[in-house]
PDB file with SEQRES, HELIX, SHEET and CRYST1 records, atoms N, CA, C and O in Angstrom:
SEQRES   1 A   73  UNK UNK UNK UNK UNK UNK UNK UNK UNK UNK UNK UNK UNK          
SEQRES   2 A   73  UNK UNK UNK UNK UNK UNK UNK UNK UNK UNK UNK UNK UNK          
SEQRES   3 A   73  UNK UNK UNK UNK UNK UNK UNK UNK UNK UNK UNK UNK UNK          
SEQRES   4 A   73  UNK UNK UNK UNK UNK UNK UNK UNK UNK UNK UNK UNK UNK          
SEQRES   5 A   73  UNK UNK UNK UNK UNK UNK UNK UNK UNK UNK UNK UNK UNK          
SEQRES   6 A   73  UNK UNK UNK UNK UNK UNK UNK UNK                              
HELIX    1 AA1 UNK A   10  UNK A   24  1                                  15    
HELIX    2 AA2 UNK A   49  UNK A   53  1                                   5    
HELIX    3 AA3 UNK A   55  UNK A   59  1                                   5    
SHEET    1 AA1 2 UNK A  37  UNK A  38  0                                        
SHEET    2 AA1 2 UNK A  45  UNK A  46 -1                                        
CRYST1    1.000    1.000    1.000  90.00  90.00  90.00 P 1           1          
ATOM      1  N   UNK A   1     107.353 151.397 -95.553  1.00  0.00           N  
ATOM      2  CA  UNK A   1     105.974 151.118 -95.313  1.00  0.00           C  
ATOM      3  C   UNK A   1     105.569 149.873 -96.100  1.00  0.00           C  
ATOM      4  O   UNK A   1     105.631 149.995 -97.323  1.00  0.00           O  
ATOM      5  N   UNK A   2     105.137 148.613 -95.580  1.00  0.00           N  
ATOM      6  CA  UNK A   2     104.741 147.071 -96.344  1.00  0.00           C  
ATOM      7  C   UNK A   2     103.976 147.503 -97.027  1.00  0.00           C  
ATOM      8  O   UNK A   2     103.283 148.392 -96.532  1.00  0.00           O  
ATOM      9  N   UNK A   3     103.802 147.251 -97.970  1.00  0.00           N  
ATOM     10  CA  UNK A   3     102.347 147.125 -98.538  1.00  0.00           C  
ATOM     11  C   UNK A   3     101.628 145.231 -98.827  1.00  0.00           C  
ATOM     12  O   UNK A   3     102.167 144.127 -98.754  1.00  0.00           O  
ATOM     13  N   UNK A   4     100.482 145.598 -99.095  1.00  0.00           N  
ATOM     14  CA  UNK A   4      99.926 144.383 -99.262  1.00  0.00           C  
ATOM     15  C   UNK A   4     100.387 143.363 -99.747  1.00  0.00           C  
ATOM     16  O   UNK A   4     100.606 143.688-100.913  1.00  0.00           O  
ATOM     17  N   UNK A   5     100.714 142.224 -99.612  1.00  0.00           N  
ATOM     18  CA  UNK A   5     101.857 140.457-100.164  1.00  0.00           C  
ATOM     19  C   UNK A   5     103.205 141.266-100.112  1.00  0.00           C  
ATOM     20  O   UNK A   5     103.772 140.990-101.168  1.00  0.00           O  
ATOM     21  N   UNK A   6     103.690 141.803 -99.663  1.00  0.00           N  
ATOM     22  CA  UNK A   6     105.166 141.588 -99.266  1.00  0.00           C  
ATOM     23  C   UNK A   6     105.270 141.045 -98.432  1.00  0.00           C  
ATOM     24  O   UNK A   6     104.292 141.065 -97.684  1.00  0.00           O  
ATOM     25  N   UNK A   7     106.438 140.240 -98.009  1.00  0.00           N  
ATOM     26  CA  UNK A   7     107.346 140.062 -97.035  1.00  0.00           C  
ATOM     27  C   UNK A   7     107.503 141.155 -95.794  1.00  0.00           C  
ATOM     28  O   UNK A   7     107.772 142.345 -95.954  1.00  0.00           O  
ATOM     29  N   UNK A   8     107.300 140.557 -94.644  1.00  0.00           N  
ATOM     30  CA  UNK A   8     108.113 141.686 -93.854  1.00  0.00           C  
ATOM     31  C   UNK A   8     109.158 141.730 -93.568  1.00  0.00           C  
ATOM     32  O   UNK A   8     109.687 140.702 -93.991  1.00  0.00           O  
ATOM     33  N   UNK A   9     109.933 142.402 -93.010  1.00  0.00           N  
ATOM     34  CA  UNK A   9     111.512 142.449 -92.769  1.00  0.00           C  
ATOM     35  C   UNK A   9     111.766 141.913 -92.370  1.00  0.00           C  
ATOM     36  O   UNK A   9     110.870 141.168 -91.974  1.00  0.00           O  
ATOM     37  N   UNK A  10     113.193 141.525 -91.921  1.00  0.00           N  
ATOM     38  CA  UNK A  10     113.583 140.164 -91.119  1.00  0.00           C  
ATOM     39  C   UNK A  10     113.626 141.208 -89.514  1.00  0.00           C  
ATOM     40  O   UNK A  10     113.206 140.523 -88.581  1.00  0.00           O  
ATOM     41  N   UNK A  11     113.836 141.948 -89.286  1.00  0.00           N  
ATOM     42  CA  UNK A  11     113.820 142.356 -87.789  1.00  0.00           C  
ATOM     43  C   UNK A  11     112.618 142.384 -87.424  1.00  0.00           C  
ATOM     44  O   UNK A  11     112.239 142.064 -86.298  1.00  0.00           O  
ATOM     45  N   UNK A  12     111.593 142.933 -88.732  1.00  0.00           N  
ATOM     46  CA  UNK A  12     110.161 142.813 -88.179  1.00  0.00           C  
ATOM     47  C   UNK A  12     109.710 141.428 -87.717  1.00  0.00           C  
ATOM     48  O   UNK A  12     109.028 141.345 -86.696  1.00  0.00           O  
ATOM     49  N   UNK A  13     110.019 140.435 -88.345  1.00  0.00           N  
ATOM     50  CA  UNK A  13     109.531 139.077 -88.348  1.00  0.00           C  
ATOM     51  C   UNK A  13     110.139 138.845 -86.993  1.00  0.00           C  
ATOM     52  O   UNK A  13     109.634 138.351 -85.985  1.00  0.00           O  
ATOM     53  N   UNK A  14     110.928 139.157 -87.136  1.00  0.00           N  
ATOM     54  CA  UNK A  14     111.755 138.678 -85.507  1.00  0.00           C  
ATOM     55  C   UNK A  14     110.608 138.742 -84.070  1.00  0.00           C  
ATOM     56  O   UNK A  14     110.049 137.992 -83.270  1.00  0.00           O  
ATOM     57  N   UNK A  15     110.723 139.993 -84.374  1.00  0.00           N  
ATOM     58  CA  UNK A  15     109.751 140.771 -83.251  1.00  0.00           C  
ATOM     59  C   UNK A  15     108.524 140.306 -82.997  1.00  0.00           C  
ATOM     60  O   UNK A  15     108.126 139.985 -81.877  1.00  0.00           O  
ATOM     61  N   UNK A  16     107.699 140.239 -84.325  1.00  0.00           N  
ATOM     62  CA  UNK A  16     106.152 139.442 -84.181  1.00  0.00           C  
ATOM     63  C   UNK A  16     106.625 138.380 -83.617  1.00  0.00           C  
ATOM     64  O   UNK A  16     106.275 138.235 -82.446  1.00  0.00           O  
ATOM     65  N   UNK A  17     107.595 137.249 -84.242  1.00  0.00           N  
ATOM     66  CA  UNK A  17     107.498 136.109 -83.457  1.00  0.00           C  
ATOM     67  C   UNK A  17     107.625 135.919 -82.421  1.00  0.00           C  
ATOM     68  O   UNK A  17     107.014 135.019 -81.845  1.00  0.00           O  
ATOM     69  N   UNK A  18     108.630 136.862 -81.728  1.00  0.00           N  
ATOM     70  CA  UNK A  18     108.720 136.808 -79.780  1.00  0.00           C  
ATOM     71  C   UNK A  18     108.093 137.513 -79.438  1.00  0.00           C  
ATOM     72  O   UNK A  18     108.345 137.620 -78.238  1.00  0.00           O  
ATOM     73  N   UNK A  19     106.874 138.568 -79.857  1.00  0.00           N  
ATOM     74  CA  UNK A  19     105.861 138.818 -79.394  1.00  0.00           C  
ATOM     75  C   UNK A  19     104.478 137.417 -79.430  1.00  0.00           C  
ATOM     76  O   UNK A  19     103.523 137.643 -78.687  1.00  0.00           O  
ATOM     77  N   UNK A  20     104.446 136.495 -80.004  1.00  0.00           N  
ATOM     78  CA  UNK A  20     103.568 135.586 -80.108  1.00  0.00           C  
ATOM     79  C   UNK A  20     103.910 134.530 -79.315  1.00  0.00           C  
ATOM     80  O   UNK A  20     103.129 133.903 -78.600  1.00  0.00           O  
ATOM     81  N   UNK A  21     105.447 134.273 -79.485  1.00  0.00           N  
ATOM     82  CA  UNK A  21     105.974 133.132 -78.389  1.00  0.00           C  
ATOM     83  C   UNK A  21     105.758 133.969 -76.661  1.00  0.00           C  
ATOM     84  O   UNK A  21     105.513 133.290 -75.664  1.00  0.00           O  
ATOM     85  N   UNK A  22     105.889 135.301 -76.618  1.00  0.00           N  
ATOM     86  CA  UNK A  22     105.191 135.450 -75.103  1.00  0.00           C  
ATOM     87  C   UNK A  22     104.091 135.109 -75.004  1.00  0.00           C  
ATOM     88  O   UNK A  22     103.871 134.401 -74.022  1.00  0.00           O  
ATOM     89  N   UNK A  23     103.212 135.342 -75.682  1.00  0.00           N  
ATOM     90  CA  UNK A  23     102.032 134.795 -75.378  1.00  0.00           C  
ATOM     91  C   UNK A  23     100.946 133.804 -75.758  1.00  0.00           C  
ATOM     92  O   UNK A  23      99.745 133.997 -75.568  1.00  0.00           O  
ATOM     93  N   UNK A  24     101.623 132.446 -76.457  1.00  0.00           N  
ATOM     94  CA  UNK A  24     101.630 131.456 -75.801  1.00  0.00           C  
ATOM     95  C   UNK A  24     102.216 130.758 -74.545  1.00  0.00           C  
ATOM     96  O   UNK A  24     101.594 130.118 -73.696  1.00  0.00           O  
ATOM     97  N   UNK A  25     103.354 130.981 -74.600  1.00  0.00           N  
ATOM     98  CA  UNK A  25     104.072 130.296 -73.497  1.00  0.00           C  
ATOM     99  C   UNK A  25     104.448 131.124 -72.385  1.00  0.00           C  
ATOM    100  O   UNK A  25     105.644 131.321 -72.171  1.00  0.00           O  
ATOM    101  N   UNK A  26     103.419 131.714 -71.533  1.00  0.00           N  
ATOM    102  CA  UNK A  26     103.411 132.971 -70.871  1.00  0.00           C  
ATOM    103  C   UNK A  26     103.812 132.035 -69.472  1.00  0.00           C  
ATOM    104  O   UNK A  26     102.920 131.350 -68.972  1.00  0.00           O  
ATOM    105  N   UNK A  27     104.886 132.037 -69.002  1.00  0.00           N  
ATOM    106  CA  UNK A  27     105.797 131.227 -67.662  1.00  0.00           C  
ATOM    107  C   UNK A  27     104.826 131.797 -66.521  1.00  0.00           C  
ATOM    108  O   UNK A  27     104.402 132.944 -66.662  1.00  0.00           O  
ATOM    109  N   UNK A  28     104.530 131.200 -65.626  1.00  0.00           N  
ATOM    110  CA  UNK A  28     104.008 131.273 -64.258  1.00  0.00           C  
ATOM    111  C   UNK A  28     104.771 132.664 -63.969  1.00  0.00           C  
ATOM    112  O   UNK A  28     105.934 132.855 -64.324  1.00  0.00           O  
ATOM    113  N   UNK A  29     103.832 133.803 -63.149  1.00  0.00           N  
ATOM    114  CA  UNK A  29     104.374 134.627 -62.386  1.00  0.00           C  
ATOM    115  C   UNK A  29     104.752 134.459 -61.197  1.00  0.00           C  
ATOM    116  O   UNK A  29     103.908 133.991 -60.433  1.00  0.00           O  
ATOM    117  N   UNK A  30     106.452 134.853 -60.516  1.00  0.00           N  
ATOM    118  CA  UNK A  30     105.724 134.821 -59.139  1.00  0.00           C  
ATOM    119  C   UNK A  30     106.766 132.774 -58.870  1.00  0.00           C  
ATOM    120  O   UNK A  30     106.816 131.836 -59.665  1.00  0.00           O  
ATOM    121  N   UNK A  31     107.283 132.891 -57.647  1.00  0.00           N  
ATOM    122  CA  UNK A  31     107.185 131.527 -56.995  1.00  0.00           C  
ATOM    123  C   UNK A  31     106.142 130.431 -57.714  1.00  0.00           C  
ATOM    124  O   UNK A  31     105.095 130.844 -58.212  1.00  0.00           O  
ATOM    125  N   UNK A  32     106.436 129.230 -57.735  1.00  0.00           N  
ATOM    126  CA  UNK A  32     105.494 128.295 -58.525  1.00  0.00           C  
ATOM    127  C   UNK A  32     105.561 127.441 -56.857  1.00  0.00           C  
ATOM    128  O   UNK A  32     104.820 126.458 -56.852  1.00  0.00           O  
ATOM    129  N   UNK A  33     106.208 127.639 -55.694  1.00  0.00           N  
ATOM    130  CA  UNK A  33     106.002 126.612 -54.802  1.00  0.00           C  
ATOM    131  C   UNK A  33     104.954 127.644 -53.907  1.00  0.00           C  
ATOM    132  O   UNK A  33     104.842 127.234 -52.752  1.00  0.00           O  
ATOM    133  N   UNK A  34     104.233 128.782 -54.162  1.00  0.00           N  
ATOM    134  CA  UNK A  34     103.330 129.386 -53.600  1.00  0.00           C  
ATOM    135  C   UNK A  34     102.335 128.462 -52.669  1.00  0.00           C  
ATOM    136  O   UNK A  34     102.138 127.326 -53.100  1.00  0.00           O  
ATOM    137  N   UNK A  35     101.750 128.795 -51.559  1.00  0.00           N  
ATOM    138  CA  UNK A  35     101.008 128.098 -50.782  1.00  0.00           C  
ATOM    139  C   UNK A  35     101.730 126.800 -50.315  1.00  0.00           C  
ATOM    140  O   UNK A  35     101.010 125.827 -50.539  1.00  0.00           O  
ATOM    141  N   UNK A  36     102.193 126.670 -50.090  1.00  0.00           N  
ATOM    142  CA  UNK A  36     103.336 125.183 -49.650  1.00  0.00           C  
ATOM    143  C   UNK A  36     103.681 125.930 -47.845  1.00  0.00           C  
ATOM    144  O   UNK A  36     102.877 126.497 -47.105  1.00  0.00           O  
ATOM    145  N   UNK A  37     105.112 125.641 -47.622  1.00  0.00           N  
ATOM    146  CA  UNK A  37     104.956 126.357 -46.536  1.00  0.00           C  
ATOM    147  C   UNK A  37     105.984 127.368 -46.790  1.00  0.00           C  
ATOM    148  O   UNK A  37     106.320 127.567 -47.958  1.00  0.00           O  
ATOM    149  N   UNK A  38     106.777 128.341 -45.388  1.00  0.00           N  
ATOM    150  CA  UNK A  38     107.422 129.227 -45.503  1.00  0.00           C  
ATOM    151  C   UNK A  38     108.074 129.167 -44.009  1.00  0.00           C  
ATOM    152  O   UNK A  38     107.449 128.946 -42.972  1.00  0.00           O  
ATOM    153  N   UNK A  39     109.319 129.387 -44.121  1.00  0.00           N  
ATOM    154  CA  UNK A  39     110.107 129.460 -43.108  1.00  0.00           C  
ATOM    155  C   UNK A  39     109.912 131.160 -41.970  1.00  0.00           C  
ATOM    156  O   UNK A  39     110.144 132.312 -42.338  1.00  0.00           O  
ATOM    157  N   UNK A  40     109.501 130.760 -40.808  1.00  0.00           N  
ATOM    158  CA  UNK A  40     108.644 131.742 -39.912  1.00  0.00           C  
ATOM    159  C   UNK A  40     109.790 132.936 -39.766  1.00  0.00           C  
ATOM    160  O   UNK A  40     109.499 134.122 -39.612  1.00  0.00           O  
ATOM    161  N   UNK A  41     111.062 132.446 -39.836  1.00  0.00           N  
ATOM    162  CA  UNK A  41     112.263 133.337 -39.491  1.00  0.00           C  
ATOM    163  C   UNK A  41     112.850 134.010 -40.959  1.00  0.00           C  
ATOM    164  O   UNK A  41     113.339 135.139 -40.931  1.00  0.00           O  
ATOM    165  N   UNK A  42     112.798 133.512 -41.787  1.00  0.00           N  
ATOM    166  CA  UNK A  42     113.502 134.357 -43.316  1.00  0.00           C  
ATOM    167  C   UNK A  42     112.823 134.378 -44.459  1.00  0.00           C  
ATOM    168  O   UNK A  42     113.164 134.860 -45.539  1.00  0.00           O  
ATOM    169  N   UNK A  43     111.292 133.520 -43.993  1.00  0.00           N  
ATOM    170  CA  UNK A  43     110.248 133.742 -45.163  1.00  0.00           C  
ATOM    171  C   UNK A  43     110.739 132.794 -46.199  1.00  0.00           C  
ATOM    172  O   UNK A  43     110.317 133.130 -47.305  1.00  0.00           O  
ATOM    173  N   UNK A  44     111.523 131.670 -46.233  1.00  0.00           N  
ATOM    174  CA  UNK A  44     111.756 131.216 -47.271  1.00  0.00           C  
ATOM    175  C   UNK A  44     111.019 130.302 -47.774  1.00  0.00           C  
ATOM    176  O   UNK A  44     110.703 129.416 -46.979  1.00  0.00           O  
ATOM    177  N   UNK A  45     110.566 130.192 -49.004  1.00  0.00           N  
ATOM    178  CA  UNK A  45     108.939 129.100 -49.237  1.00  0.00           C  
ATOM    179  C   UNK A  45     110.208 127.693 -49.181  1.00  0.00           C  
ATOM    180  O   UNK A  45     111.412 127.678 -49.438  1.00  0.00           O  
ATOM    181  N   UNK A  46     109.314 126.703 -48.753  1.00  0.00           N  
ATOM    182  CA  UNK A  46     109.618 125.207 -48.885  1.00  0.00           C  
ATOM    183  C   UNK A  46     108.538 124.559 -49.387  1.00  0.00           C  
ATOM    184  O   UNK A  46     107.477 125.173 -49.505  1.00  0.00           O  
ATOM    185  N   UNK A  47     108.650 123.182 -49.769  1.00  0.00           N  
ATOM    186  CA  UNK A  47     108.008 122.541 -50.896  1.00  0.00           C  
ATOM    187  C   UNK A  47     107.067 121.314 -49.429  1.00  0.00           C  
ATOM    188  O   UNK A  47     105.896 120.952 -49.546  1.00  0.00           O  
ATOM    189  N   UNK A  48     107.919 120.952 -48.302  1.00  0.00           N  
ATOM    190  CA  UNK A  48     107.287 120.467 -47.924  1.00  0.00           C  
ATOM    191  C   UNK A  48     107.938 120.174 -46.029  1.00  0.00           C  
ATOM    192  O   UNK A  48     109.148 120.294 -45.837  1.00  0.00           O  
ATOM    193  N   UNK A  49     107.561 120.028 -45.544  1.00  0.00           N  
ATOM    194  CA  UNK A  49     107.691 119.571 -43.881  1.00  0.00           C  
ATOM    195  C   UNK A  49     108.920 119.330 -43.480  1.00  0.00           C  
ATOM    196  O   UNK A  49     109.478 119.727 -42.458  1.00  0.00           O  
ATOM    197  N   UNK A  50     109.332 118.639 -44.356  1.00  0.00           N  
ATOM    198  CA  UNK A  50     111.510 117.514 -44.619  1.00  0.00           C  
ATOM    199  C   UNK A  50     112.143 118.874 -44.441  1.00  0.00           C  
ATOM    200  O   UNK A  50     112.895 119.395 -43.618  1.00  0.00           O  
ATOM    201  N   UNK A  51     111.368 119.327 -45.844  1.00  0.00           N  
ATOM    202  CA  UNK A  51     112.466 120.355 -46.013  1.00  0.00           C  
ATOM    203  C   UNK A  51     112.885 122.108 -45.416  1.00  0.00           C  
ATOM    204  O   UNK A  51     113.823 122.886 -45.587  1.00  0.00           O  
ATOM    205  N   UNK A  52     111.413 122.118 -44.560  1.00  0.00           N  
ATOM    206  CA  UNK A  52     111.183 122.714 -43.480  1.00  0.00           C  
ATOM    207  C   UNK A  52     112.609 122.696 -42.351  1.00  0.00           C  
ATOM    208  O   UNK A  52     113.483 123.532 -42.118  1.00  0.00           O  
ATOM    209  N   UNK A  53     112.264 120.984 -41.692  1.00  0.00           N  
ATOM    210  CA  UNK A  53     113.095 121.047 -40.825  1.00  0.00           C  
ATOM    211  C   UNK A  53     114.402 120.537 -40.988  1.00  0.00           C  
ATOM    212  O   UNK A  53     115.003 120.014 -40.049  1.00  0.00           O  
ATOM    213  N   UNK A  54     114.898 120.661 -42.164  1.00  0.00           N  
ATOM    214  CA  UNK A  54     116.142 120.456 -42.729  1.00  0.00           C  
ATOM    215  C   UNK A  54     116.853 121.812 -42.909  1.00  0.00           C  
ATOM    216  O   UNK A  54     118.069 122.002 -42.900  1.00  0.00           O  
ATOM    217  N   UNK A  55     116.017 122.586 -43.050  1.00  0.00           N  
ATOM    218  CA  UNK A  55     116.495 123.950 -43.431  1.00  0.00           C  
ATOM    219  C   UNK A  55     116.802 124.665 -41.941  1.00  0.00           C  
ATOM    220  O   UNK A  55     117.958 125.031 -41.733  1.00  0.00           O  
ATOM    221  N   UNK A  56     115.859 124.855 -40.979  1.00  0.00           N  
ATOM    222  CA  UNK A  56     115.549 124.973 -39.378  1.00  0.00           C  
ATOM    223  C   UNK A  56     117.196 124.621 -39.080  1.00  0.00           C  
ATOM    224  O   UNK A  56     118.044 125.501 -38.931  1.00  0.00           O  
ATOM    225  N   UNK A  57     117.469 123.186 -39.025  1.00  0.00           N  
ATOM    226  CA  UNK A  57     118.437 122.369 -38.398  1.00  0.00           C  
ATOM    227  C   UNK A  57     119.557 123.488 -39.009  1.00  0.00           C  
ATOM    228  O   UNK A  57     120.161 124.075 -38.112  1.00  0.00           O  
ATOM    229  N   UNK A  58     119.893 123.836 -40.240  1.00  0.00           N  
ATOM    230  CA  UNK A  58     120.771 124.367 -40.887  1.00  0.00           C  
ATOM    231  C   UNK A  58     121.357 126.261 -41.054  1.00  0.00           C  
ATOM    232  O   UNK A  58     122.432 126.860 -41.059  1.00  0.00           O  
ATOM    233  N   UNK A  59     119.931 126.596 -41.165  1.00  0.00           N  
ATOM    234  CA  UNK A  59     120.206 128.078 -41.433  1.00  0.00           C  
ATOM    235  C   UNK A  59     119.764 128.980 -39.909  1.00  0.00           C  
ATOM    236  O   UNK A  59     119.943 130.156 -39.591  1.00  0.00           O  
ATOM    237  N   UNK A  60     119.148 127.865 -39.221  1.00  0.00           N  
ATOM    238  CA  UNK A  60     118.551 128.863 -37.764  1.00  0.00           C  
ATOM    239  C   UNK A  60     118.896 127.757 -37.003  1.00  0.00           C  
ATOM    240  O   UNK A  60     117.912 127.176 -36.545  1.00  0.00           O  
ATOM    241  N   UNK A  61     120.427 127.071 -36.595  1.00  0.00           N  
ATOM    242  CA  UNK A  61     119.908 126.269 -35.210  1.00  0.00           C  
ATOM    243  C   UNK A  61     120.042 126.641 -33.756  1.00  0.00           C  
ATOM    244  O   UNK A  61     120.449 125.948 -32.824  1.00  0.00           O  
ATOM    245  N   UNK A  62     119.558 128.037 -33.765  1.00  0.00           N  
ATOM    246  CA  UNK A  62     119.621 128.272 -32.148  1.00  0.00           C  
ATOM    247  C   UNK A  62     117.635 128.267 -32.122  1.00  0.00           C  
ATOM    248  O   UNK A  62     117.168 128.207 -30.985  1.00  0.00           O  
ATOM    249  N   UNK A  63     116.870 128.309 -32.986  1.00  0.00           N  
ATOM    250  CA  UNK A  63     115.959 128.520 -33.544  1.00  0.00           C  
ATOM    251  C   UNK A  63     114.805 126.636 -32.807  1.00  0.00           C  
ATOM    252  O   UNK A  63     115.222 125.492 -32.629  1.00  0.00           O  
ATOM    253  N   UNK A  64     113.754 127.084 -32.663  1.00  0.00           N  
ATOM    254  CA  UNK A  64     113.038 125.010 -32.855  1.00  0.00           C  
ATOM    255  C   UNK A  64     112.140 125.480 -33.638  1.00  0.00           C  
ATOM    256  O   UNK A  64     111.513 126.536 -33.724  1.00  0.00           O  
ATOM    257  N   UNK A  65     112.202 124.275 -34.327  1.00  0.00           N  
ATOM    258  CA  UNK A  65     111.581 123.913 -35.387  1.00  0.00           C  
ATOM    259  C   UNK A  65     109.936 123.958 -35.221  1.00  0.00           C  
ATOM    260  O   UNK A  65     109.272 123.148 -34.574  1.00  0.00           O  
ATOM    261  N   UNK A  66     109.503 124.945 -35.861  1.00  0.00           N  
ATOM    262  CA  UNK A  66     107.570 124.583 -35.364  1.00  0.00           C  
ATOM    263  C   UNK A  66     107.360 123.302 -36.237  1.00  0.00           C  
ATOM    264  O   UNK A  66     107.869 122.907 -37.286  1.00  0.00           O  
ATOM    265  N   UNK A  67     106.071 122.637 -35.088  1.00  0.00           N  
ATOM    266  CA  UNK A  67     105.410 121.647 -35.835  1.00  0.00           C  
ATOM    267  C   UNK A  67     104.733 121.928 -36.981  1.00  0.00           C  
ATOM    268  O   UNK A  67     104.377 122.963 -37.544  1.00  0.00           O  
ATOM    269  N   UNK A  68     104.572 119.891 -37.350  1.00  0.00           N  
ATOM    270  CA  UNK A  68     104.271 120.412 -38.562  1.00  0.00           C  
ATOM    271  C   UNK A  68     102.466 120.844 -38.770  1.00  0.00           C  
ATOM    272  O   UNK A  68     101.932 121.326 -39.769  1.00  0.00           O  
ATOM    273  N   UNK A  69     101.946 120.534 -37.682  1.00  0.00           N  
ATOM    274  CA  UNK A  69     100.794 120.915 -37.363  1.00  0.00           C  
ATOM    275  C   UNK A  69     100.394 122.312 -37.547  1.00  0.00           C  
ATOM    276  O   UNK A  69      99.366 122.662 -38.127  1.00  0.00           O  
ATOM    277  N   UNK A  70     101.355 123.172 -36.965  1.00  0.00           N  
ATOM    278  CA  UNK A  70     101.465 124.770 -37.363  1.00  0.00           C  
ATOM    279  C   UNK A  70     101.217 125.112 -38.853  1.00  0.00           C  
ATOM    280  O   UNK A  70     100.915 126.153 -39.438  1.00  0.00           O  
ATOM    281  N   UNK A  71     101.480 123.725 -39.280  1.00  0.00           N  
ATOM    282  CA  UNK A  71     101.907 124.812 -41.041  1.00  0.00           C  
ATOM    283  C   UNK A  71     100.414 124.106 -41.730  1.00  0.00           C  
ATOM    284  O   UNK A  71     100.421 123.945 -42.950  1.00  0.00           O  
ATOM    285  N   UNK A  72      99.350 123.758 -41.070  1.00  0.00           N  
ATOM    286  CA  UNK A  72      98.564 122.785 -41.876  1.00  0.00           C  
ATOM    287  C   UNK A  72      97.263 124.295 -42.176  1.00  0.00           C  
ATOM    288  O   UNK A  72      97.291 125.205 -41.347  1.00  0.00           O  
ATOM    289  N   UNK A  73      96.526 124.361 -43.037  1.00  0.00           N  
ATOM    290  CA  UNK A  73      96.041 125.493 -42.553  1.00  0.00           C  
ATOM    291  C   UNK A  73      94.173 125.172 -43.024  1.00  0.00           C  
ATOM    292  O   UNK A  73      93.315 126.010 -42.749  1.00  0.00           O  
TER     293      UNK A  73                                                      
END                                                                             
């Protein structure tokens, strides 16, 4: 049990500190390319239109590519 001006333990110290470093530096939850677009057939988020129909051409080509008009919202 600490008492008052001691030191805390070194496992204790440990712990407070990566309890404090979570919460400052608390990382985005979740996808960070959220709201961008998403591939209509496997849901996969893309960053932008290119890479839309780069992906289309590649992972679905019996598949056409929606415009990019579709994805504007």
């Amino acid at each position: 049990m600490p008492t008052a001006g001691k030191r805390p333990v070194r496992g204790q110290e440990m712990t407070e500190a990566r309890a404090a470093d979570k919460k400052a530096g608390s990382k985005p939850k979740g996808d960070v390319r959220v709201g961008a677009m998403k591939c209509n057939v496997c849901l996969a988020p893309m960053t932008n239109y290119a890479n839309v129909k780069q992906h289309y051409e590649s992972k679905h080509p019996k598949e056409t590519c929606p415009t990019e008009e579709s994805f504007a919202k």
